[in-house]
C-alpha positions in Angstrom: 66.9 -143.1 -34.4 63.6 -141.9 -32.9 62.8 -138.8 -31.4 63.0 -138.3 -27.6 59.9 -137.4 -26.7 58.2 -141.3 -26.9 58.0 -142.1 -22.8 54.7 -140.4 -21.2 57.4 -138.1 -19.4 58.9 -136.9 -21.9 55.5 -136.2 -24.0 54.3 -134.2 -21.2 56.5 -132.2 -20.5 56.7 -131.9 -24.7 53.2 -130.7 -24.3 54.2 -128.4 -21.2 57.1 -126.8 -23.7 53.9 -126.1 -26.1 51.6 -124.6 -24.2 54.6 -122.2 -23.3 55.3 -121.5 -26.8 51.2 -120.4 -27.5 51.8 -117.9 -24.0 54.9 -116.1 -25.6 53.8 -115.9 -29.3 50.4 -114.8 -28.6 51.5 -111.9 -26.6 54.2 -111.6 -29.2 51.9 -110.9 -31.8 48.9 -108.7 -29.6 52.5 -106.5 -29.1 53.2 -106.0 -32.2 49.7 -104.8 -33.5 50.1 -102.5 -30.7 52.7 -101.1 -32.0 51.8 -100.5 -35.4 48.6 -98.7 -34.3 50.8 -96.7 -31.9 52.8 -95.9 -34.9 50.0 -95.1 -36.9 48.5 -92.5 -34.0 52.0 -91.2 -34.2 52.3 -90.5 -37.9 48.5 -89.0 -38.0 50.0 -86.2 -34.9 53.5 -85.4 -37.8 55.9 -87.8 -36.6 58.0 -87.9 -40.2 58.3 -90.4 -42.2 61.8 -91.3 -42.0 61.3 -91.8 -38.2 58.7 -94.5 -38.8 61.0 -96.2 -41.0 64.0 -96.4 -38.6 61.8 -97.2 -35.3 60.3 -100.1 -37.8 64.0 -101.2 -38.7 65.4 -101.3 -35.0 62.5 -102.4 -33.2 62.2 -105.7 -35.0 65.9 -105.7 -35.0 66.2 -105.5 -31.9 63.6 -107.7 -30.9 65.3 -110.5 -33.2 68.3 -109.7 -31.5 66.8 -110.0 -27.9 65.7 -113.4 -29.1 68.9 -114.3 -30.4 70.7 -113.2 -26.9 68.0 -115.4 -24.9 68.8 -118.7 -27.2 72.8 -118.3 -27.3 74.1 -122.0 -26.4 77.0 -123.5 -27.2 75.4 -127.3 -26.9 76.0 -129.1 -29.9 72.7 -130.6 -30.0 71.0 -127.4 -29.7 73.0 -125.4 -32.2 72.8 -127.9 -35.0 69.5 -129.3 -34.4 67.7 -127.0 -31.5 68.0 -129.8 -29.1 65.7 -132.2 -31.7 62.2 -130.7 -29.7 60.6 -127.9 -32.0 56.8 -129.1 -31.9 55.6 -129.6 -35.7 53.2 -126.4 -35.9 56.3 -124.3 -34.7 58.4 -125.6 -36.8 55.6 -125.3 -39.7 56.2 -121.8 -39.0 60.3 -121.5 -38.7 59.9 -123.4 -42.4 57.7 -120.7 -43.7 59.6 -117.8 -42.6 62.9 -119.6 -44.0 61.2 -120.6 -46.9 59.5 -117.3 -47.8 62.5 -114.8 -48.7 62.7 -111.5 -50.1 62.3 -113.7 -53.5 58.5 -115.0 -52.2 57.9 -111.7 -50.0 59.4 -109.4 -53.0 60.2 -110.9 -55.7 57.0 -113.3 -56.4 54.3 -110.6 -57.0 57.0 -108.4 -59.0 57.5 -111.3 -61.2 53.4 -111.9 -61.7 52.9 -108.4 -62.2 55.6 -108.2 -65.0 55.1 -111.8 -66.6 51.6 -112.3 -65.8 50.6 -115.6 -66.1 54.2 -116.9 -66.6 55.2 -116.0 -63.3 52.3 -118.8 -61.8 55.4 -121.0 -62.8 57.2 -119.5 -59.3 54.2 -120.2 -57.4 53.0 -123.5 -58.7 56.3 -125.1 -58.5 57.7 -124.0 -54.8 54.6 -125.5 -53.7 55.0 -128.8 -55.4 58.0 -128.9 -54.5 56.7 -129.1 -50.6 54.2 -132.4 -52.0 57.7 -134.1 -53.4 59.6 -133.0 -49.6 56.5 -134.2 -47.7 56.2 -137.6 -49.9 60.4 -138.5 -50.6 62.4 -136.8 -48.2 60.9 -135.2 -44.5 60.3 -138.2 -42.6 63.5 -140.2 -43.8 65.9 -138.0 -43.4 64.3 -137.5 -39.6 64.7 -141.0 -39.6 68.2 -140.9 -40.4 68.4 -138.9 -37.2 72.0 -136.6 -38.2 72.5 -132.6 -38.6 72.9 -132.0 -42.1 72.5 -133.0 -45.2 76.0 -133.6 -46.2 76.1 -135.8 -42.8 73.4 -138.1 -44.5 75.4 -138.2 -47.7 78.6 -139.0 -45.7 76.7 -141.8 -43.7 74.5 -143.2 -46.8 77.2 -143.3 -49.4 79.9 -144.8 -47.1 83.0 -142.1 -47.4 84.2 -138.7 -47.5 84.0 -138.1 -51.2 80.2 -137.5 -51.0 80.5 -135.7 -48.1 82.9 -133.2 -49.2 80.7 -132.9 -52.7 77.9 -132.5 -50.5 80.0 -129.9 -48.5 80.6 -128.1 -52.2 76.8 -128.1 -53.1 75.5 -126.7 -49.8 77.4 -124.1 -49.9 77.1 -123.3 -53.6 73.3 -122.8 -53.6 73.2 -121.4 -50.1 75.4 -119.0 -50.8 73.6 -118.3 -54.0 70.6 -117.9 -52.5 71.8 -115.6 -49.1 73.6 -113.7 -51.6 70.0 -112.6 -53.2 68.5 -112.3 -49.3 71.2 -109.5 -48.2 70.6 -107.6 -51.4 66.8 -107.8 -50.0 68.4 -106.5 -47.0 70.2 -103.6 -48.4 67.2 -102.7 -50.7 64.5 -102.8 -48.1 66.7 -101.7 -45.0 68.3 -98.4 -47.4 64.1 -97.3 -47.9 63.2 -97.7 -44.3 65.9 -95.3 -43.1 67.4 -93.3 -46.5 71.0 -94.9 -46.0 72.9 -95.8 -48.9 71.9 -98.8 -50.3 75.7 -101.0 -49.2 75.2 -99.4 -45.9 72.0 -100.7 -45.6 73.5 -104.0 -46.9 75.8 -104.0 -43.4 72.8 -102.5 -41.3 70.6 -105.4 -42.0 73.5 -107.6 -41.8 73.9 -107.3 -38.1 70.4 -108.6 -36.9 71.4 -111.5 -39.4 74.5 -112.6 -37.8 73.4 -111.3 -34.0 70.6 -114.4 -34.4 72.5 -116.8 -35.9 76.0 -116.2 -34.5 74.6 -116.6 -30.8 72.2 -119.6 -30.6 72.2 -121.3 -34.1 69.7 -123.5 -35.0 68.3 -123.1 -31.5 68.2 -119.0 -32.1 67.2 -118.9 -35.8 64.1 -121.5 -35.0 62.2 -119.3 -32.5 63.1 -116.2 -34.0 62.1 -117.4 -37.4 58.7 -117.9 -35.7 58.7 -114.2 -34.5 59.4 -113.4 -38.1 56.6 -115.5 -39.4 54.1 -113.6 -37.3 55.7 -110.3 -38.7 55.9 -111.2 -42.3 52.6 -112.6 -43.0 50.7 -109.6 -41.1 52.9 -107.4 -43.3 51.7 -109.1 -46.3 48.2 -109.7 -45.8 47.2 -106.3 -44.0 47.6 -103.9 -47.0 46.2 -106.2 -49.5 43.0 -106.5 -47.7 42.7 -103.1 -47.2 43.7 -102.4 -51.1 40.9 -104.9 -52.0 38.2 -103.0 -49.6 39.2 -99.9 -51.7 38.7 -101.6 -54.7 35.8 -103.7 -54.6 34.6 -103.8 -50.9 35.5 -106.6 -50.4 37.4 -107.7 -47.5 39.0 -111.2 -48.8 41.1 -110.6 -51.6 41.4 -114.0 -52.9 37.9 -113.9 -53.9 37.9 -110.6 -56.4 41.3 -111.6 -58.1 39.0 -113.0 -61.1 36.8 -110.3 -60.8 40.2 -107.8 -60.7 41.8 -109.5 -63.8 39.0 -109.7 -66.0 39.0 -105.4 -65.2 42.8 -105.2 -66.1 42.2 -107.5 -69.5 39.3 -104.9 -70.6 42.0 -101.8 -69.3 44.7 -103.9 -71.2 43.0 -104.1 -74.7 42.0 -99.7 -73.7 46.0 -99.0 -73.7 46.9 -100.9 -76.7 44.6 -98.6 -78.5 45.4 -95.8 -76.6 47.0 -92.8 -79.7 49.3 -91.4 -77.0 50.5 -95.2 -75.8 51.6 -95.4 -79.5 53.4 -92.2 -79.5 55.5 -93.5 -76.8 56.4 -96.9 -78.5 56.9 -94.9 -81.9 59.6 -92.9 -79.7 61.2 -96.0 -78.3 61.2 -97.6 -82.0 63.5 -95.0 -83.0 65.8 -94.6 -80.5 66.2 -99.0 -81.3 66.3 -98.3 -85.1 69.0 -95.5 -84.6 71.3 -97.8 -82.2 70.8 -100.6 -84.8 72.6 -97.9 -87.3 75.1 -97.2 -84.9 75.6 -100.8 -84.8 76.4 -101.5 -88.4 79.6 -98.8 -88.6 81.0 -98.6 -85.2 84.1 -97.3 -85.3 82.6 -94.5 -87.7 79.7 -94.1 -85.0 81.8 -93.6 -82.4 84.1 -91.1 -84.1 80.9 -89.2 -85.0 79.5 -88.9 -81.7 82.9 -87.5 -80.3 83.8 -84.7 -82.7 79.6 -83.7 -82.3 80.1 -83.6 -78.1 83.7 -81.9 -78.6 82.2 -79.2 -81.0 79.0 -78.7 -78.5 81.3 -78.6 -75.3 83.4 -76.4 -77.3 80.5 -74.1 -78.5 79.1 -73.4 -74.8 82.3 -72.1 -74.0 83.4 -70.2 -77.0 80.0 -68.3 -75.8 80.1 -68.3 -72.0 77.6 -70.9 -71.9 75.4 -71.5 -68.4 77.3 -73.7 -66.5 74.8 -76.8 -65.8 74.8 -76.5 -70.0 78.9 -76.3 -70.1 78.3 -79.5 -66.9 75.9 -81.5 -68.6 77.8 -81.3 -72.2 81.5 -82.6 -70.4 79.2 -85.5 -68.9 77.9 -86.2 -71.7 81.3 -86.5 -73.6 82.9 -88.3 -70.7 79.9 -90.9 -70.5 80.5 -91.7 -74.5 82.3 -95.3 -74.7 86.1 -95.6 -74.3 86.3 -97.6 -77.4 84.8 -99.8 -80.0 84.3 -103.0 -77.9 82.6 -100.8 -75.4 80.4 -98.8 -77.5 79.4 -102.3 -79.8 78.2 -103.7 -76.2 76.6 -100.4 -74.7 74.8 -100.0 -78.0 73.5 -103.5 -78.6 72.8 -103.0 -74.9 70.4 -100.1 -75.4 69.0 -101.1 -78.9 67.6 -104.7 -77.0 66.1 -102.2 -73.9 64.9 -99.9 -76.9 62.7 -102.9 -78.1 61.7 -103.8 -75.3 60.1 -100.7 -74.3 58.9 -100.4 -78.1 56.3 -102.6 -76.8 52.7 -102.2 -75.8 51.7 -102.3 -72.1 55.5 -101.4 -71.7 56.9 -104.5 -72.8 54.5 -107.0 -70.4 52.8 -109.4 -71.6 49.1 -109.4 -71.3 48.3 -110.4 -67.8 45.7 -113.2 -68.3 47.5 -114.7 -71.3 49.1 -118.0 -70.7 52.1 -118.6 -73.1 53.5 -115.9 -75.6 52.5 -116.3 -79.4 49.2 -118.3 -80.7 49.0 -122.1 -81.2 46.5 -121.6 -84.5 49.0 -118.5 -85.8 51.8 -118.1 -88.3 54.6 -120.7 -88.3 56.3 -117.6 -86.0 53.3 -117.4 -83.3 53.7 -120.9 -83.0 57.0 -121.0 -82.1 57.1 -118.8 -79.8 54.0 -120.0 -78.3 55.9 -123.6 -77.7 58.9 -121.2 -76.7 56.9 -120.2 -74.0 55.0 -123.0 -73.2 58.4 -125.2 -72.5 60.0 -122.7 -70.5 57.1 -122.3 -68.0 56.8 -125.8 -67.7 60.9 -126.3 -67.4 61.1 -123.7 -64.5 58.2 -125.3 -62.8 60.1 -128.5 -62.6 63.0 -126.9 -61.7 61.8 -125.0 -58.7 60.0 -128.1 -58.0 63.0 -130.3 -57.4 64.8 -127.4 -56.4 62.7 -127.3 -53.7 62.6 -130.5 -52.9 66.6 -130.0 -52.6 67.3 -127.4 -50.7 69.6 -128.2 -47.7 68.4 -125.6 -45.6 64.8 -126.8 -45.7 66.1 -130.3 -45.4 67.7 -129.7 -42.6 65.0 -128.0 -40.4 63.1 -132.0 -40.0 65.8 -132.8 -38.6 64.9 -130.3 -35.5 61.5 -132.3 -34.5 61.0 -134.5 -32.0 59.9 -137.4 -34.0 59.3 -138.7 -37.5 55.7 -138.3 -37.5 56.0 -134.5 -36.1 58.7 -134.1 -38.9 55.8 -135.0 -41.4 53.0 -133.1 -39.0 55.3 -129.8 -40.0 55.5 -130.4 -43.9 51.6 -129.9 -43.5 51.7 -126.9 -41.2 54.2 -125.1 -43.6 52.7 -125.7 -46.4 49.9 -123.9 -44.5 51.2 -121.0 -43.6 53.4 -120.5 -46.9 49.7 -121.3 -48.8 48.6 -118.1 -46.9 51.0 -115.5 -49.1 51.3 -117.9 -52.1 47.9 -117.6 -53.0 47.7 -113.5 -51.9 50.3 -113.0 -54.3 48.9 -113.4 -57.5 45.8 -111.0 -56.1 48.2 -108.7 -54.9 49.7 -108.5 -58.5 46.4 -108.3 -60.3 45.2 -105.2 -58.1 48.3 -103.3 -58.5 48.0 -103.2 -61.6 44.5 -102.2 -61.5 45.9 -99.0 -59.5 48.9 -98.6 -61.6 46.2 -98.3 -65.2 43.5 -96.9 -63.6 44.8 -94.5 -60.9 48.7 -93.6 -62.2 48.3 -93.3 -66.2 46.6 -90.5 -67.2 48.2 -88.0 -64.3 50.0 -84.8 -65.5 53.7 -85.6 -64.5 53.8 -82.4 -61.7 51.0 -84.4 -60.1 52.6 -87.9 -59.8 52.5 -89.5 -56.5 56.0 -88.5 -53.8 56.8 -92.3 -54.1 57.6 -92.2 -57.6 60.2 -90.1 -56.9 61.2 -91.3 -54.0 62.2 -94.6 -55.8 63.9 -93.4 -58.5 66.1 -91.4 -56.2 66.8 -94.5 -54.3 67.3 -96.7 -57.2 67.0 -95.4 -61.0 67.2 -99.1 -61.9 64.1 -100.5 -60.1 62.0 -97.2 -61.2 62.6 -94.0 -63.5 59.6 -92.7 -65.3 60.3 -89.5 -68.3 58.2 -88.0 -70.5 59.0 -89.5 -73.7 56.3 -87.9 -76.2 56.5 -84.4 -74.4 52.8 -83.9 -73.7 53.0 -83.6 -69.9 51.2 -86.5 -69.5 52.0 -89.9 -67.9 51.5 -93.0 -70.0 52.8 -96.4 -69.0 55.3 -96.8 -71.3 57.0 -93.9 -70.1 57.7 -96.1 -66.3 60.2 -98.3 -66.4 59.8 -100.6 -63.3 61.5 -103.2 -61.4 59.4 -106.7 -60.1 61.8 -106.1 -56.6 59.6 -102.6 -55.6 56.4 -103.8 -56.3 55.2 -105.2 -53.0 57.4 -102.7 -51.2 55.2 -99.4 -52.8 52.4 -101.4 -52.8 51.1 -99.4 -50.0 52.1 -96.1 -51.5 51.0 -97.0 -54.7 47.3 -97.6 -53.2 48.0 -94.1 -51.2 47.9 -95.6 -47.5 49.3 -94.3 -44.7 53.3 -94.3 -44.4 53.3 -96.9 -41.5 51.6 -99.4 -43.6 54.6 -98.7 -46.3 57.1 -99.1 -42.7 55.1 -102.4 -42.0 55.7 -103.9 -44.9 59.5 -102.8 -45.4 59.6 -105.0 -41.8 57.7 -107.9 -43.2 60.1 -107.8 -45.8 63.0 -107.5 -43.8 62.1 -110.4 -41.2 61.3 -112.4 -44.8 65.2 -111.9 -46.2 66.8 -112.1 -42.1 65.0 -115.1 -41.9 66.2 -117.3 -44.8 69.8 -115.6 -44.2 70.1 -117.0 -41.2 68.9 -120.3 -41.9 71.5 -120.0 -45.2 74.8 -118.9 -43.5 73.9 -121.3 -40.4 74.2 -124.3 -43.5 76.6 -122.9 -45.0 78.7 -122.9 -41.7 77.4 -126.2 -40.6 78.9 -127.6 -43.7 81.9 -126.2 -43.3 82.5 -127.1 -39.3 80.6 -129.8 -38.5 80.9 -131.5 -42.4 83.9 -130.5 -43.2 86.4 -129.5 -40.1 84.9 -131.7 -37.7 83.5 -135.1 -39.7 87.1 -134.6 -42.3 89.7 -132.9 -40.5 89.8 -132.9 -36.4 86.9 -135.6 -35.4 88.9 -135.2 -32.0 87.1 -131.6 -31.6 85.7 -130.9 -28.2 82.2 -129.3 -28.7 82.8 -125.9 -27.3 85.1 -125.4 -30.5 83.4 -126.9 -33.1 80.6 -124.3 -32.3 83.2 -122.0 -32.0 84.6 -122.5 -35.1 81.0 -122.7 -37.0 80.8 -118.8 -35.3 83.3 -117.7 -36.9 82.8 -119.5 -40.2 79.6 -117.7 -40.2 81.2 -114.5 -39.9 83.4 -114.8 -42.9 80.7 -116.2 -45.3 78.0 -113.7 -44.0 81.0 -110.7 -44.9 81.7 -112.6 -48.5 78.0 -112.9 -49.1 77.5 -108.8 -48.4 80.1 -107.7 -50.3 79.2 -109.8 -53.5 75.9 -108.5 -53.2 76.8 -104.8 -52.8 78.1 -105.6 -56.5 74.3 -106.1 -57.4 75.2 -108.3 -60.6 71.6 -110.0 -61.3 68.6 -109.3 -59.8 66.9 -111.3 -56.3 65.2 -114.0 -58.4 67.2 -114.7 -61.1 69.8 -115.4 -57.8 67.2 -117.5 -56.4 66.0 -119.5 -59.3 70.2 -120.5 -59.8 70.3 -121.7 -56.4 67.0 -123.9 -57.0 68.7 -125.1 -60.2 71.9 -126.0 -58.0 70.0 -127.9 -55.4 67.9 -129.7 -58.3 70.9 -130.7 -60.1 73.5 -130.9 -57.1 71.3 -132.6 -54.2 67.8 -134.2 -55.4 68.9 -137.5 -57.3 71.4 -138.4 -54.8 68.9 -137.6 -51.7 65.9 -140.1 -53.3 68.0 -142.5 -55.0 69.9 -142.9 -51.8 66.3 -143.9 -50.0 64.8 -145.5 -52.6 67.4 -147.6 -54.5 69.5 -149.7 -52.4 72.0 -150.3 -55.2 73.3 -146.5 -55.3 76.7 -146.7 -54.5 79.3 -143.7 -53.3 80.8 -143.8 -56.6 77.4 -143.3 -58.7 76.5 -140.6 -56.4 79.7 -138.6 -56.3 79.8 -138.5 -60.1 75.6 -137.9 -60.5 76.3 -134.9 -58.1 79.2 -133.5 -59.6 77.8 -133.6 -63.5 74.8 -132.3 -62.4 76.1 -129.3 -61.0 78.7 -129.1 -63.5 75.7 -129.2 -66.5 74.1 -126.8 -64.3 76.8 -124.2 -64.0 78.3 -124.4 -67.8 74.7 -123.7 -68.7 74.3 -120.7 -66.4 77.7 -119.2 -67.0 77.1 -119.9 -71.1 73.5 -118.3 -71.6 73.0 -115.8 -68.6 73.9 -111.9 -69.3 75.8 -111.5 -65.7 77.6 -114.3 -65.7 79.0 -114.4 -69.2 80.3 -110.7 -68.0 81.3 -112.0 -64.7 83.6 -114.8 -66.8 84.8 -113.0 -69.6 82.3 -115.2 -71.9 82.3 -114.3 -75.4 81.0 -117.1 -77.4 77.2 -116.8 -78.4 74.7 -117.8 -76.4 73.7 -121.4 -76.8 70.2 -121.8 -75.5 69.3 -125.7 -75.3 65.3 -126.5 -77.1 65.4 -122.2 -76.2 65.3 -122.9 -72.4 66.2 -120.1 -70.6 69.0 -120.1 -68.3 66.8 -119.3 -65.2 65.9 -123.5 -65.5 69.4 -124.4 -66.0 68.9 -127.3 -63.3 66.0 -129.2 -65.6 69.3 -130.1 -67.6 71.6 -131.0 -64.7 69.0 -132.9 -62.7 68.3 -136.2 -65.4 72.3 -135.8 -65.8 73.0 -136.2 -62.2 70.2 -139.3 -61.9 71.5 -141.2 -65.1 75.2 -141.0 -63.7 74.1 -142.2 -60.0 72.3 -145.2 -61.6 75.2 -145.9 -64.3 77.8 -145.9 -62.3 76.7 -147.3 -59.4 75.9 -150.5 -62.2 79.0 -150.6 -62.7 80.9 -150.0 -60.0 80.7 -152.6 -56.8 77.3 -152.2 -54.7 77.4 -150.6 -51.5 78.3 -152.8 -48.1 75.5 -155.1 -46.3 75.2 -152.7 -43.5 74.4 -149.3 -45.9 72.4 -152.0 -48.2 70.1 -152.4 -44.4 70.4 -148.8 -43.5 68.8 -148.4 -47.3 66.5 -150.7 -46.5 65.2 -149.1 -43.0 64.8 -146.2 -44.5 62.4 -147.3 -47.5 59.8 -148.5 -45.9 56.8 -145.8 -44.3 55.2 -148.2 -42.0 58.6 -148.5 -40.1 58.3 -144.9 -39.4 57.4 -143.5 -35.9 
């Protein structure tokens, strides 16, 4: 099961196919800093702003596309697997750009910039997790030699029971997770052009499916390298030049401690600030009068209609100015239908209330590692071990989760050997290194802006992009002036994680096409990991299940057919569940890690490692730890207990939040494997050998 390219021949003209690669890509990228500077002379001469952001959307679009059209193929080999001869620095870089999706190009510095030090949890553990895919899985599964993941379940566990489970996994975290990229989609594609944000959803959705659709594997490999180049210059370019503003400094990485120890001394500034405690004061009593509501509902409620009747009434008893008589009927007709309704909306409101009744806006302090004090009250301890096991929960999580993702897994399968299937753990944990560690800086010197630059401006002075945002989306951004005095403090912005990177360039008052540059790094981040998502997602259902299950009589021409079309349907289900916009991009992301840690990892390394693991243990290790998994999920998070009608309370195991439900389905999902399997027969002599080949690195070429 080795890779072709072993005879001299085959290696040279391997190294011919390289060389090629380094000719295309390196124009590729000298074109597309020309046209960002050609963009930029245009902007300086008045082209607007929304043409910039539409010429950014359908050039890269379009060039994806043209990539897409070149690669069509309906080989079977080449769209599963891109013909097995993606040389390990490309696919390094196709890994990157799948790995890195609107949650690591978006959501990542967000998260750091509202969680602080909790958020290192995100960035610690997705790059473990590469350590545990380099050391227990890459070079095996290549090994293995098949073109999915469920294919090396069917194969290792000897029937279609773990296939088909592994059929149901794939596509539950996938799905999961594509869900969260097309809501990246919508988000970044709706501020590049001004569409509405489900229109964007569909907009973006075409240079998904145009890629994928054509050429699979084959397509989504080399444009997933053109997206790479796109993505990181997108994400390096306006740091750097937010760090020269800064400090002078042309390396960011180096003034991030020099950055945070600034923010820490601005920090301990607005705690103390009068007018930040005016704000808080305001937001305490708007929670302490909800909480009143709260204890006499149906008496609330009662109240708070006959006192909008009797206004609406009064404004036109008196001829009242019409946006008055306007804004008193929506007022009235936004008041809850009914007690249920109004006990949720309240208790809704009272928990944001305290939130924002907070200093620094309800964010921790950005240097400090775990909530509470370890030398405090018996309270400050708690919470301070509160915090302390979450971080360390979701870092375990994302760890395996990473580890068990089938549409990383399934990218070694695309190199031409074993050892160039290990070459390419090294390469991407290169290039994914290069915006893991910018995105902690990136956070820290936001921030900086956002104290030092933002608070303190008279409101009829803020920056165009504030409003701009809160246009787009009141939910990722609305600011109001809650003590009255004209002047913006930062409790008076509510902001969302998912706009941080994306204003970053406004917030630090660059040009426009730095703001369209990013918006296209973006993009090419949440295309990228779409396609590789619906392309396993359809794999698993043609090749795993029609194909390996139903028709193994198939000619190849339709089981590529029918993975088209499969594709189709799931990318259409995936848009329109996101349209709904139930959680946010990584709370999506973090369930489909959990999935994959719970659903994937014990069966993958127990299946190389343990020659005793039998189709039996396996089947029942993957289907409790998905099932711990999703009862936990459903149980404990907000959308999802609305989603299902959940009304018992929530039931937090040792007060781990729901965002590391897989750290409870992954030791579930290895004690069943190794139970049952005890006590159920051992697997046959030939899967005991194949177990056996497998183990052993020295065997591995």
């Amino acid at each position: 099961m080795t890779g072709p390219a072993e005879r001299p021949a085959d290696r040279g003209r391997q190294r011919r196919f390289e060389r090629r690669l380094h000719r295309i890509y390196g124009w590729y990228t000298l074109g597309f800093l020309a046209f960002v500077m050609a963009l930029a002379a245009l902007e300086q001469v008045g082209l607007p702003k929304k043409w910039i952001g539409v010429i950014f959307l359908m050039a890269t679009v379009v060039m994806y596309a043209v990539i897409g059209v070149i690669s069509r193929t309906t080989n079977a080999a080449e769209y599963y697997v891109a013909g097995r001869r993606v040389p390990a620095l490309y696919n390094g870089m196709a890994i990157g750009a799948d790995w890195m999706s609107a949650a690591s190009f978006i959501g990542m510095a967000g998260m750091l910039y509202l969680s602080g030090y909790a958020g290192l949890a995100y960035v610690m553990g997705w790059t473990g997790g590469y350590c545990l895919v380099a050391l227990l899985l890459a070079p095996y599964l290549r090994k293995f030699g098949q073109f999915t993941i469920p294919d090396y379940l069917g194969e290792r566990y000897e029937g279609k029971l773990p296939r088909l489970i592994g059929v149901f996994a794939a596509i539950l975290c996938s799905f999961t997770y594509v869900v969260a990229q097309i809501y990246g989609v919508g988000l970044i594609t709706s501020r590049l052009t001004g569409v509405d944000f489900v229109l964007g959803i569909f907009l973006g959705l075409g240079g998904i499916l145009v890629c994928s659709f054509l050429g699979g594997m084959r397509a989504v490999t080399w444009t997933q390298v053109a997206q790479y180049i796109v993505l990181i210059i997108a994400y390096l370019a306006p740091v750097v030049w937010l760090s020269i503003k800064q400090t002078g400094v042309p390396i960011p990485q180096l003034v991030y401690g020099m950055q945070l120890a600034k923010v820490t001394e601005r920090e301990r500034q607005l705690m103390e600030d009068p007018k930040e405690q005016e704000v808080i004061a305001v937001f305490r009593a708007r929670a302490d009068d909800y909480a009143r509501r709260l204890e006499d509902v149906p008496t609330a409620l009662a109240a708070e209609r006959v006192q909008a009747n009797r206004r609406l009434a009064e404004l036109k008893a008196v001829n009242g100015p019409l946006a008055e008589i306007q804004a008193a009927e929506k007022a009235l007709a936004q008041l809850p239908k009914d007690v249920p309704a109004a006990r949720e909306a309240w208790a809704r409101a009272r928990e944001l209330n305290e939130e924002r009744a907070r200093p620094l806006a309800g964010m921790p302090r950005h240097g400090q590692a775990f909530a509470g004090d370890p030398d405090g009250t018996p309270a400050q301890r708690e919470a301070y071990d509160q915090s302390r096991r979450n971080f360390l929960a979701l870092l375990f999580c994302l760890m395996l989760g990473t580890a068990g993702l089938p549409h990383i897994l399934m990218r070694y399968y695309t190199t031409p050997s074993v050892r160039e299937a290990r070459e390419s753990v090294t390469w991407s944990v290169l290039f994914i290194f290069l915006l893991y560690v910018t995105a902690p800086t990136l956070a820290v010197l936001v921030k900086f802006e956002v104290f030092n630059v933002l608070v303190g401006t008279r409101f009829d002075q803020l920056p165009e992009w504030i409003a701009t945002w809160a246009r787009l989306d009141p939910g990722l951004l609305s600011v109001s002036d809650v003590n009255k005095d004209g002047i913006f403090q930062l409790g008076e912005m509510k902001i969302g994680g998912d706009i941080i990177v994306l204003a970053m360039p406004e917030i630090a008052g660059l040009p426009y096409v730095v703001s369209g540059m990013v918006a296209a790094g973006g993009l090419a981040a949440a295309l990228s990991t779409a396609d590789g998502l619906l392309l396993t997602i359809s794999n698993a259902l043609s090749h795993d299940l029609y194909y390996s299950m139903i028709d193994p009589q198939a000619s190849t021409a339709r089981r590529v057919t029918m993975s088209k079309v499969l594709l189709l349907l799931v990318a259409l289900s995936a848009a329109y569940v996101a349209a709904q916009r139930q959680a946010d991009i990584l709370f999506l992301v973090s369930a489909a890690f959990s999935f994959a840690a719970s659903g994937f990892f014990p069966a993958l390394v127990l299946g190389i490692f343990w020659k005793r693991a039998n189709r039996w243990g396996a089947s029942a290790g993957m289907l409790g730890g998905l099932a711990v998994t999703a009862y936990y999920l459903v149980r404990n998070q907000a959308s999802l207990r609305s989603a299902f009608g959940v009304t018992a309370p929530v039931d937090l195991w040792f007060d781990i939040h729901p965002v590391a439900a897989g750290v409870f389905g992954m030791p579930v999902g290895f004690a069943l494997i190794v139970a049952v399997s005890l006590l159920t027969r051992p697997p046959s002599p030939a899967v005991v050998a194949l177990a056996e080949s497998l183990r052993y690195p020295r065997r591995l070429r």
